[in-house]
Residue, then its C-alpha position, 0 to 999 in steps of 0.5 A: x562442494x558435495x563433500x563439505x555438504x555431505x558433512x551432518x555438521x555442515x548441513x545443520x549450521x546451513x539449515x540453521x542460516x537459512x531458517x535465522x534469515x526467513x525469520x529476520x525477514x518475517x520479524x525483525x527486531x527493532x533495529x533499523x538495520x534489520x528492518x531494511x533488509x526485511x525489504x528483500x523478503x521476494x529477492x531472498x525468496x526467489x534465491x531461495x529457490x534457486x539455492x535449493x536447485x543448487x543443492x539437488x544438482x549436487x544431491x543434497x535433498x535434506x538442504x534441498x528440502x529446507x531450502x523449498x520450505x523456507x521459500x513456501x514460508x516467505x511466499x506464504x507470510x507475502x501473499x498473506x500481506x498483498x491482495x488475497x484474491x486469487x483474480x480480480x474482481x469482475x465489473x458489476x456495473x456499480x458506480x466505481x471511484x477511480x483514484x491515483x497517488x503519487x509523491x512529487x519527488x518523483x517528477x521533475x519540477x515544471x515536467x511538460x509531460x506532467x497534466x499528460x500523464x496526470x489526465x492520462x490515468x483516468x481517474x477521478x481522484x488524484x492525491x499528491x504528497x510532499x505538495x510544497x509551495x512551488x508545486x503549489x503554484x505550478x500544479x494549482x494552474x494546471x489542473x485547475x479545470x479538469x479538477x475542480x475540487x481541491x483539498x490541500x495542505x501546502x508545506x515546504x517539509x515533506x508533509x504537504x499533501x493535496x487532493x483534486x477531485x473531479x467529483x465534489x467532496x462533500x465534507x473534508x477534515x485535517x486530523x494530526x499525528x504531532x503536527x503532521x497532518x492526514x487528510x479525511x475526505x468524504x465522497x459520493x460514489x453515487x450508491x453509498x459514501x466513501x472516505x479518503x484518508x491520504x497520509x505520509x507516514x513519517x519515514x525512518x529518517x525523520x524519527x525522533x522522541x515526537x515522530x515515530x512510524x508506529x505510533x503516526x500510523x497507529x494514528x491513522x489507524x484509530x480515526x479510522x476505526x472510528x469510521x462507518x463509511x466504506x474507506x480507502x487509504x492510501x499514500x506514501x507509508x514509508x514501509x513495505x506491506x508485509x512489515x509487522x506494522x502493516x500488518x496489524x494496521x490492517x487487521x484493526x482496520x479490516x481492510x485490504x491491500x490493493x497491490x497483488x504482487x510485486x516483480x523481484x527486480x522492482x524497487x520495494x513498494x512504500x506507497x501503497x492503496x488499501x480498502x474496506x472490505x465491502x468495497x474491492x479492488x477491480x483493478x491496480x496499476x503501477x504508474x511508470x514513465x518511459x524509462x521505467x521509473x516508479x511514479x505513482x499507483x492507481x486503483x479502481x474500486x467498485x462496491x461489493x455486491x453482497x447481501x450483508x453490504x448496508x449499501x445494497x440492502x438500501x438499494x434494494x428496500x432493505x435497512x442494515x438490521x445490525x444499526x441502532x435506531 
């Protein structure tokens, strides 16, 4: 392997490869194919890695080095996308909203273990998505008691979707993408009101001249740039965090992403929990059952204390300055 490497000729061309695949990762071109593969952006990144090892145990510092930078770019461009915050936020001994996701087709239907788990998270908001008919039924009595306030649309496609909340939602909206609907509902934290916004973001197979992944979250991403209230969405996008789509429904909407990292050997992350910024994220968990298998994430989130944040100058006697009379 040294000889073929110490060739100038040969060391260019894999140079080049390496570089083509982090910017095929980085931005992808329209094509479903590409768009896949960007999904392995932390696999490509830890062999990466492993592959500039390879190349400084047989003496190879000039593909060594490509090699290491190419792997800083991608762990870079990914932290950029996850959680920004370098350690989680400490309790400040506000009022906190406890929520969790999760999408149904991840248990199995009348799951005996179901209300355990479900009452297991500790939360007080718990959203579910593709909500059919049987589930409907099944869920409605079981959790009926311990949330008591329910928002639902029941479907027999992939779009139905429900949340139960143990606290009372104060006002609650349907707004549309084509027909597919995305909940708005709008809580009181005790100190300031919070919007939930849940939405299953059409996924790639169901992609047609009336749905469209961009165009679906673009959506989502006006109504809540229309918001005043802190918000939090959260679902089932159909993509991972770092795509290009993501990405700039997250600079639009200036909010965060709760998942701080994700494992190499895990399966790529669709569901996701982001926030605005005057709210943030003291904790983030990846719901599993015993044998490993994702089911849902939750969250905890608390308001921020900052003296630019409108909910803390009221507490403390101050108006924001910045709202119309």
């Amino acid at each position: 392997m040294k000889p073929i490497l110490s060739h100038r000729f040969i060391q260019g061309i894999v140079a080049v490869f390496i570089l083509l695949a982090v910017m095929l990762i980085m931005y992808p071109p329209e094509i479903e194919f590409f768009k896949k593969t960007s999904e392995f952006a932390v696999q490509l990144m830890f062999g990466l890695l492993i592959l500039s090892l390879i190349f400084l145990i047989f003496n190879q510092t000039q593909l060594m080095f490509v090699g290491m930078c190419a792997a800083g770019f991608l762990a870079f461009y990914l932290k950029t996308a996850s959680n920004s915050n370098m350690i989680l936020p400490h309790d400040n001994n506000l009022p906190k909203v406890k929520l969790a996701h999760f999408n149904l087709s991840s248990f199995q239907p009348y799951d005996p273990e179901f209300k355990t788990l479900i009452l297991g998270t500790g939360c007080e908001i718990i959203s579910f998505q593709e909500y059919t008919p049987d589930w409907d039924a099944y869920i409605s009595k079981e959790l009926k008691y311990d949330f008591p306030y329910i928002q639902k649309m029941v479907r027999i496609d992939l779009f139905g979707m429900a949340i139960y909340s143990k606290e009372q939602i104060k006002q609650a909206k349907t707004f549309y993408y084509n027909e597919v609907p995305n909940l708005h509902l709008e809580l009181d934290s005790g100190l300031q009101k919070i919007n939930i916004i849940t939405s299953y973001i059409t996924p790639p197979t169901l992609v047609s001249k009336t749905l469209h992944p961009k165009e679906h979250l673009d959506r989502v991403k006006k109504y809540i740039m229309e918001l005043n209230n802190p918000t939090i969405a959260l679902g089932d996008f159909n993509q991972v965090y770092w795509t290009s789509e993501i990405k700039d429904f997250r600079d639009k909407t200036k909010m965060n992403n709760s998942r701080r990292n994700i494992s190499p050997t895990a399966k790529a992350p669709y569901d996701h929990i982001f926030y605005s910024s005057t709210i943030e994220c003291i904790k983030f968990d990846e719901i599993k059952d015993s044998k490993q298998n994702h089911l849902g994430i939750a969250g905890t989130f608390q308001t921020k204390t900052s003296v630019s944040n409108p909910a803390i100058l009221r507490t403390i006697g101050f108006e924001d300055e910045t709202k119309p009379n």
